[in-house]
ZADO-1210 file (C-alpha; in nm, 4 decimals, padded with zeros to 6 digits):
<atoms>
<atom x="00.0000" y="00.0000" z="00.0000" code="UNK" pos="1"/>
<atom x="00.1132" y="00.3534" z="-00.0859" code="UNK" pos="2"/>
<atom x="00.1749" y="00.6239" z="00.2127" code="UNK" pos="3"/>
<atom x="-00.0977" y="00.7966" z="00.3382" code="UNK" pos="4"/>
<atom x="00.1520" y="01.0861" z="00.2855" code="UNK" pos="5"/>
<atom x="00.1237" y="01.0806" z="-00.0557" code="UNK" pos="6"/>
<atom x="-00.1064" y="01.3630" z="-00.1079" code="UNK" pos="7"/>
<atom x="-00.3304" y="01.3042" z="-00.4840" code="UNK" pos="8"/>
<atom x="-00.2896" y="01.6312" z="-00.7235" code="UNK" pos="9"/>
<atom x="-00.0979" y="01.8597" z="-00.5366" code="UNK" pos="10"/>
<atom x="00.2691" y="02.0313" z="-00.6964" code="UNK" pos="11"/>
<atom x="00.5301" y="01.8165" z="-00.5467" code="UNK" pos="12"/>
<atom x="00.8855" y="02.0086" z="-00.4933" code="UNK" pos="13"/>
<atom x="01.1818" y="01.7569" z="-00.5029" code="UNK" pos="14"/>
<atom x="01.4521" y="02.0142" z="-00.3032" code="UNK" pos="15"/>
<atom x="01.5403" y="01.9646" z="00.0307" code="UNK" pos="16"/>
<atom x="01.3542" y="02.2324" z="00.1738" code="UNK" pos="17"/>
<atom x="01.6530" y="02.2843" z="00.4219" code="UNK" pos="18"/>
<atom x="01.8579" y="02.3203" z="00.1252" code="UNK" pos="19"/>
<atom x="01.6752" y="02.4465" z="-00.1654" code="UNK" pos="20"/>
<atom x="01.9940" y="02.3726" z="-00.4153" code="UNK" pos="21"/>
<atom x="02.0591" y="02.0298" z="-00.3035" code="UNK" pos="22"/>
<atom x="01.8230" y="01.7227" z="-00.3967" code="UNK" pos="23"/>
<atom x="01.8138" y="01.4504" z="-00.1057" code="UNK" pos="24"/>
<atom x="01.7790" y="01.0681" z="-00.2597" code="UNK" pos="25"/>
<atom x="01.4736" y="01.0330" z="-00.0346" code="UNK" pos="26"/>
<atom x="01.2997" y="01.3884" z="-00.1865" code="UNK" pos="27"/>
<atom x="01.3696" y="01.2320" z="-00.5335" code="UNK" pos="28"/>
<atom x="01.2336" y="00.9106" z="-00.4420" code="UNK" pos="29"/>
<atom x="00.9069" y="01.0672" z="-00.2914" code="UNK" pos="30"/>
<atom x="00.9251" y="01.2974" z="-00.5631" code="UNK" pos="31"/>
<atom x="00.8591" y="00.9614" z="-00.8186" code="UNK" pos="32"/>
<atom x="00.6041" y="00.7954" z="-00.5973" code="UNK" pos="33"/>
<atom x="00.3603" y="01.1300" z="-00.6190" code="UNK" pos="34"/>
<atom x="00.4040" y="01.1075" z="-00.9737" code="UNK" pos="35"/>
<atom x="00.3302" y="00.7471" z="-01.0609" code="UNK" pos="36"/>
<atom x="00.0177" y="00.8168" z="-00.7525" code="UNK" pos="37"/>
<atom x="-00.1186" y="01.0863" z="-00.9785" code="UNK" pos="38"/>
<atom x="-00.0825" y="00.9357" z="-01.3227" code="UNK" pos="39"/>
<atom x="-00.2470" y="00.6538" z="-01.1704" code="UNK" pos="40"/>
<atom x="-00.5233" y="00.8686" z="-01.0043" code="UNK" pos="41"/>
<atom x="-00.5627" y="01.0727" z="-01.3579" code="UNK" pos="42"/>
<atom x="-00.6132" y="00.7414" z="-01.5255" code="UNK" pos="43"/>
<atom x="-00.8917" y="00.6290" z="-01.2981" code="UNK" pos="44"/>
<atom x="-01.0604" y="00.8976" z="-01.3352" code="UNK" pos="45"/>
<atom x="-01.0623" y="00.9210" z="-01.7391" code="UNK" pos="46"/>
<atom x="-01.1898" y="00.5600" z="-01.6738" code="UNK" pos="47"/>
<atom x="-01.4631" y="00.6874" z="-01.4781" code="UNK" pos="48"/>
<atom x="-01.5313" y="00.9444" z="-01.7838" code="UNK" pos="49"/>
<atom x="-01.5291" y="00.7155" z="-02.0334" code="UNK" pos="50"/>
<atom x="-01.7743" y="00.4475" z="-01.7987" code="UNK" pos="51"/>
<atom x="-01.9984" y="00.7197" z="-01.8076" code="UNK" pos="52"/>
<atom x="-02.0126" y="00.8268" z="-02.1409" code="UNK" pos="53"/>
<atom x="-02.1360" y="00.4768" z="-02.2769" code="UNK" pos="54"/>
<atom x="-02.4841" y="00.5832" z="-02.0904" code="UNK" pos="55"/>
<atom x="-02.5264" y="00.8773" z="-02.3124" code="UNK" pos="56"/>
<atom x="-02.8653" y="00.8696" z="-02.5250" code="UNK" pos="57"/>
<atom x="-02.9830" y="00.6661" z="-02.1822" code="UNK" pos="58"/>
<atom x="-03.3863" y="00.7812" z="-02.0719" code="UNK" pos="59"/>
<atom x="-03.4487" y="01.0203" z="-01.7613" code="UNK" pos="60"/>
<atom x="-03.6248" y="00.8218" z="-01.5016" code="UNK" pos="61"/>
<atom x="-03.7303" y="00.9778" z="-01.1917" code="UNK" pos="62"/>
<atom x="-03.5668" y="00.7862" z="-00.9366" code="UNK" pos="63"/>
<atom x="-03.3994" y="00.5508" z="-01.2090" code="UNK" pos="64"/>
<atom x="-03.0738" y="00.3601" z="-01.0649" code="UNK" pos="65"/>
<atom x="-03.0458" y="00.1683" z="-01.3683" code="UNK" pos="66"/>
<atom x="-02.9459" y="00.1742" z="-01.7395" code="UNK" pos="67"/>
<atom x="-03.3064" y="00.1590" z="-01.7947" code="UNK" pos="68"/>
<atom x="-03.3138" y="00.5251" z="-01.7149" code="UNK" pos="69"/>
<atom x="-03.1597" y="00.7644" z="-01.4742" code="UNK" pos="70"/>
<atom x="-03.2256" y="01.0191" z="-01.2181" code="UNK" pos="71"/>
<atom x="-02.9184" y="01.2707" z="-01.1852" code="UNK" pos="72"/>
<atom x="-02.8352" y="01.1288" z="-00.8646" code="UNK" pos="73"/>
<atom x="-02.9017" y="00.7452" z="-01.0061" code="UNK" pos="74"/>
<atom x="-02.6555" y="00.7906" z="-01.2581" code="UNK" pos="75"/>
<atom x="-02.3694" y="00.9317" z="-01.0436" code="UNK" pos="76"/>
<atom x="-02.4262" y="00.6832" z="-00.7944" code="UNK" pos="77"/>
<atom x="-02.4364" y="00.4097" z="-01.0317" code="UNK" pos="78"/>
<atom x="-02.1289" y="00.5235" z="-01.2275" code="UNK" pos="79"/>
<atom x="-01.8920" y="00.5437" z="-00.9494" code="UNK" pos="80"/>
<atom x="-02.0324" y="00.2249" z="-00.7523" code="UNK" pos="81"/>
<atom x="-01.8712" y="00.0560" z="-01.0427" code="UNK" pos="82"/>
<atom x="-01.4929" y="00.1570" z="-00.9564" code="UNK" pos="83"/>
<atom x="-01.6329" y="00.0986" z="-00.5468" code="UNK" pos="84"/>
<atom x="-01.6865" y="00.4383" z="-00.4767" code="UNK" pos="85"/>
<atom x="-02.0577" y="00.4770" z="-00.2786" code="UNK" pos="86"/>
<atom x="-02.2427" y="00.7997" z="-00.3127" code="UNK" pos="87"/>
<atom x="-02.6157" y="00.8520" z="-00.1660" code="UNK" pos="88"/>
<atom x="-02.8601" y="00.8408" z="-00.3885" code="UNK" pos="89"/>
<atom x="-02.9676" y="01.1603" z="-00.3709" code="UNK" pos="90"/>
<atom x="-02.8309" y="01.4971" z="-00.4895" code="UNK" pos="91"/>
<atom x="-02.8178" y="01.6744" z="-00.0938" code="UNK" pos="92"/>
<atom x="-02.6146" y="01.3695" z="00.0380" code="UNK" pos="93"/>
<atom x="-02.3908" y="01.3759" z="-00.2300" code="UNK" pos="94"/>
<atom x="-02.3170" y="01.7407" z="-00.1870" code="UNK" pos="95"/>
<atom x="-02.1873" y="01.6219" z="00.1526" code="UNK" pos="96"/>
<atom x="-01.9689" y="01.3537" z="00.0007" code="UNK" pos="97"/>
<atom x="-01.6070" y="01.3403" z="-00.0349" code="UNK" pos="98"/>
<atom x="-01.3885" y="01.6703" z="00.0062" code="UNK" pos="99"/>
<atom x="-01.5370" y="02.0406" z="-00.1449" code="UNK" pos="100"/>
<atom x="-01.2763" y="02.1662" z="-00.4412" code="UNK" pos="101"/>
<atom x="-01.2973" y="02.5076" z="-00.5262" code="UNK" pos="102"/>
<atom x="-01.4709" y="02.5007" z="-00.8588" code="UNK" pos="103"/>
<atom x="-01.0978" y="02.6428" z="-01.0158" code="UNK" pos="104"/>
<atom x="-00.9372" y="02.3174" z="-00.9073" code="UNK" pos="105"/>
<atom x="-01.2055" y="02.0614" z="-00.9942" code="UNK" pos="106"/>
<atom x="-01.0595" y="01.8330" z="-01.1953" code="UNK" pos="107"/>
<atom x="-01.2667" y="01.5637" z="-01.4920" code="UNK" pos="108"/>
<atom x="-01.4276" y="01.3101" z="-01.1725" code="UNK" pos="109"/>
<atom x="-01.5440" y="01.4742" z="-00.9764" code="UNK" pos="110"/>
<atom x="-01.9056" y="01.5725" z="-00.8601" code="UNK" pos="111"/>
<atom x="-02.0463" y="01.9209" z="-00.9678" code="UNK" pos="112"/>
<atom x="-02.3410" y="02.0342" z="-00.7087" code="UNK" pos="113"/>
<atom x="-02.6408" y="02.2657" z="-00.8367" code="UNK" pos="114"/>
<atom x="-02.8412" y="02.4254" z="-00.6197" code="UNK" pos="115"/>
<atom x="-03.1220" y="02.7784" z="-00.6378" code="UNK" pos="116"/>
<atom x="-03.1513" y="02.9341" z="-00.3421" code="UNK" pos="117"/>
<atom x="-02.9346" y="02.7146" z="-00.1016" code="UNK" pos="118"/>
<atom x="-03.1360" y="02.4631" z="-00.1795" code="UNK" pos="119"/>
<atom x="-02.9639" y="02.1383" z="-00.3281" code="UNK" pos="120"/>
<atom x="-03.1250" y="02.0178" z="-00.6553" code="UNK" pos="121"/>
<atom x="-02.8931" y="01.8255" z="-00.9209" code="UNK" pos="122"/>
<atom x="-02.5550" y="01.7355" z="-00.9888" code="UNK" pos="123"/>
<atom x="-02.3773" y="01.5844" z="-01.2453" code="UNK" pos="124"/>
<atom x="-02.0062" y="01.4631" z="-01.3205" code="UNK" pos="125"/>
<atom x="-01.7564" y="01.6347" z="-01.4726" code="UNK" pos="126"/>
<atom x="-01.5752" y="01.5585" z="-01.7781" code="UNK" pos="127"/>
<atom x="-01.3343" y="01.8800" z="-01.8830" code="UNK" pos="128"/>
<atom x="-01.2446" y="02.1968" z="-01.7042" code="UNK" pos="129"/>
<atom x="-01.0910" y="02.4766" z="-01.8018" code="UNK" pos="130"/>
<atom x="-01.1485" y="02.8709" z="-01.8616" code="UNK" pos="131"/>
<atom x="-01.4091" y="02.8367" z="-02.1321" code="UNK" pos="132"/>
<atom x="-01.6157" y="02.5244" z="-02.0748" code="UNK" pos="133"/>
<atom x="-01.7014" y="02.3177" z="-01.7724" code="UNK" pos="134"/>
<atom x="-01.8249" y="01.9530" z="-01.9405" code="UNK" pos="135"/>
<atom x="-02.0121" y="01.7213" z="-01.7212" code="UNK" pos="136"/>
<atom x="-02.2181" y="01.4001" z="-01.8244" code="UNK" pos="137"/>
<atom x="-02.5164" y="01.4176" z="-01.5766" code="UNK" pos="138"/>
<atom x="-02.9081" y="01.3070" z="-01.6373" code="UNK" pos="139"/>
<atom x="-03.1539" y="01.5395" z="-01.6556" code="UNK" pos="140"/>
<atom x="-03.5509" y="01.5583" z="-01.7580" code="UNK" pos="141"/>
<atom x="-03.5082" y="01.6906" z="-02.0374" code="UNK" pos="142"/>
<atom x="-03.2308" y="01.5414" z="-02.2455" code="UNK" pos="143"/>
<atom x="-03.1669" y="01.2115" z="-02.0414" code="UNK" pos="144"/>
<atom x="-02.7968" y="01.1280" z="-01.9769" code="UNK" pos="145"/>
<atom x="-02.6100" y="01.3946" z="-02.1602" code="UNK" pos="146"/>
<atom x="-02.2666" y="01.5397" z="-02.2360" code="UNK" pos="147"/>
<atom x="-02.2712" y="01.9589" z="-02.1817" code="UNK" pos="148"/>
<atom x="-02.0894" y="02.2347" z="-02.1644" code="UNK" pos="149"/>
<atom x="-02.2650" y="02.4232" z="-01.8820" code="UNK" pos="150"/>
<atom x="-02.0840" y="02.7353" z="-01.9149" code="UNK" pos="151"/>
<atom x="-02.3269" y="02.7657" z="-02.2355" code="UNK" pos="152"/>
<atom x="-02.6022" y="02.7547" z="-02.0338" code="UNK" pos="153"/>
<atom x="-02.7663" y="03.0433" z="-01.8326" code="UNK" pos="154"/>
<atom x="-02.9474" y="02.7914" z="-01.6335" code="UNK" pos="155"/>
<atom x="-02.7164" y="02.5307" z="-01.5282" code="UNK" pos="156"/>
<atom x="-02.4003" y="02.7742" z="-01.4795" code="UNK" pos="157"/>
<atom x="-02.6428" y="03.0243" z="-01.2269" code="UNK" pos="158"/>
<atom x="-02.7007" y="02.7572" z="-01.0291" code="UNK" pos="159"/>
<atom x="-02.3268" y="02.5935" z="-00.9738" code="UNK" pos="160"/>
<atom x="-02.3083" y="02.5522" z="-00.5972" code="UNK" pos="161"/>
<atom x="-02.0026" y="02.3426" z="-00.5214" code="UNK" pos="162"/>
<atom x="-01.7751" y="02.0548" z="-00.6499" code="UNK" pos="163"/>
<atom x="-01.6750" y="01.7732" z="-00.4560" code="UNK" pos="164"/>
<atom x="-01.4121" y="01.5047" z="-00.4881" code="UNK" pos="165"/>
<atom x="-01.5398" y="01.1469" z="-00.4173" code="UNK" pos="166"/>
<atom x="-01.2616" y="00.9757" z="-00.5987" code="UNK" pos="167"/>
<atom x="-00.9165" y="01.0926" z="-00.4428" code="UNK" pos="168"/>
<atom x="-00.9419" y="00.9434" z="-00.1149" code="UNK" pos="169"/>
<atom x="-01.1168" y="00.6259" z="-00.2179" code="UNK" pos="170"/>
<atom x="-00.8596" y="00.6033" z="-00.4688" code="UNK" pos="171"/>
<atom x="-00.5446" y="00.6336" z="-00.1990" code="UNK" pos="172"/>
<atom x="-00.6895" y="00.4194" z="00.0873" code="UNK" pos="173"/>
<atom x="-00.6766" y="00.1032" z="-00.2398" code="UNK" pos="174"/>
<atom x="-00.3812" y="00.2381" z="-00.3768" code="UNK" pos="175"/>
<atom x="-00.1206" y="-00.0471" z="-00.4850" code="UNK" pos="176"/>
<atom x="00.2611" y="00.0249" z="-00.5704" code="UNK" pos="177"/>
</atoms>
């Protein structure tokens, strides 16, 4: 099992920080092991991606756990029970699940949260991040399960409440050298 030091995502400086110009065997070392952690990490989580995107086209179905259609809730829960990952199935207890990112470092896996008026309502998973589109694969009444970019979207990007990540920890605690 990997180190519970090994912290997912985060810049890892390989200097001694006693002696910024001198490298230390064990900084280099620890340096490699956060590296192959997050390659690994970044590859679960396009595997979580791509799991999800074979539902797209799938029916809306309020309360619907199942390929046979799909509450937004449903479909998150049933996507990452599948790499052993349980979320509620319901948006407000997934908005309590895992760790809160701020939206700027949300990264593709992890859980977007909508909510009007405090007042949790929907949340989807999301697929690409950056300054000019926010993807996410989520199920909605509308369109079913569906790939979007919600920045396009006066609706969904008003109502962005938080993003949490349900994979990182998960993915540490079952981490294998």
């Amino acid at each position: 099992m990997c180190s519970a030091q090994v912290v997912p995502l985060r810049p890892y400086s390989p200097t001694n920080p006693s002696n910024p110009k001198k490298e230390s065997k064990t900084s280099r070392k620890k340096a490699k092991e956060n590296a192959d952690f997050n390659l690994r990490l970044m590859e679960h989580r396009t595997q979580i991606i791509q799991y999800a995107e074979d539902f797209i086209g799938t029916n809306y179905r309020s309360g619907g756990t199942t390929p046979n259609g799909f509450d937004c809730s449903g479909f998150t829960s049933f996507v990452y029970d599948r790499f052993g990952v349980k979320l509620d199935h319901n948006s407000t207890g997934q908005s309590r699940q895992g760790k809160e990112v701020d939206l700027k470092m949300a990264l593709p896996g992890d859980v977007i949260v909508f909510a009007k008026n405090g007042r949790i309502h929907h949340v989807g998973l999301i697929v690409e991040i950056n300054e000019n589109e926010i993807q996410i694969i989520h199920s909605c009444n509308s369109k079913g399960v569906a790939k979007e970019n919600i920045l396009n979207s006066k609706y969904w990007s008003s109502r962005i409440h938080s993003v949490r990540d349900v994979v990182s920890d998960d993915f540490a605690n079952n981490y294998q050298d």
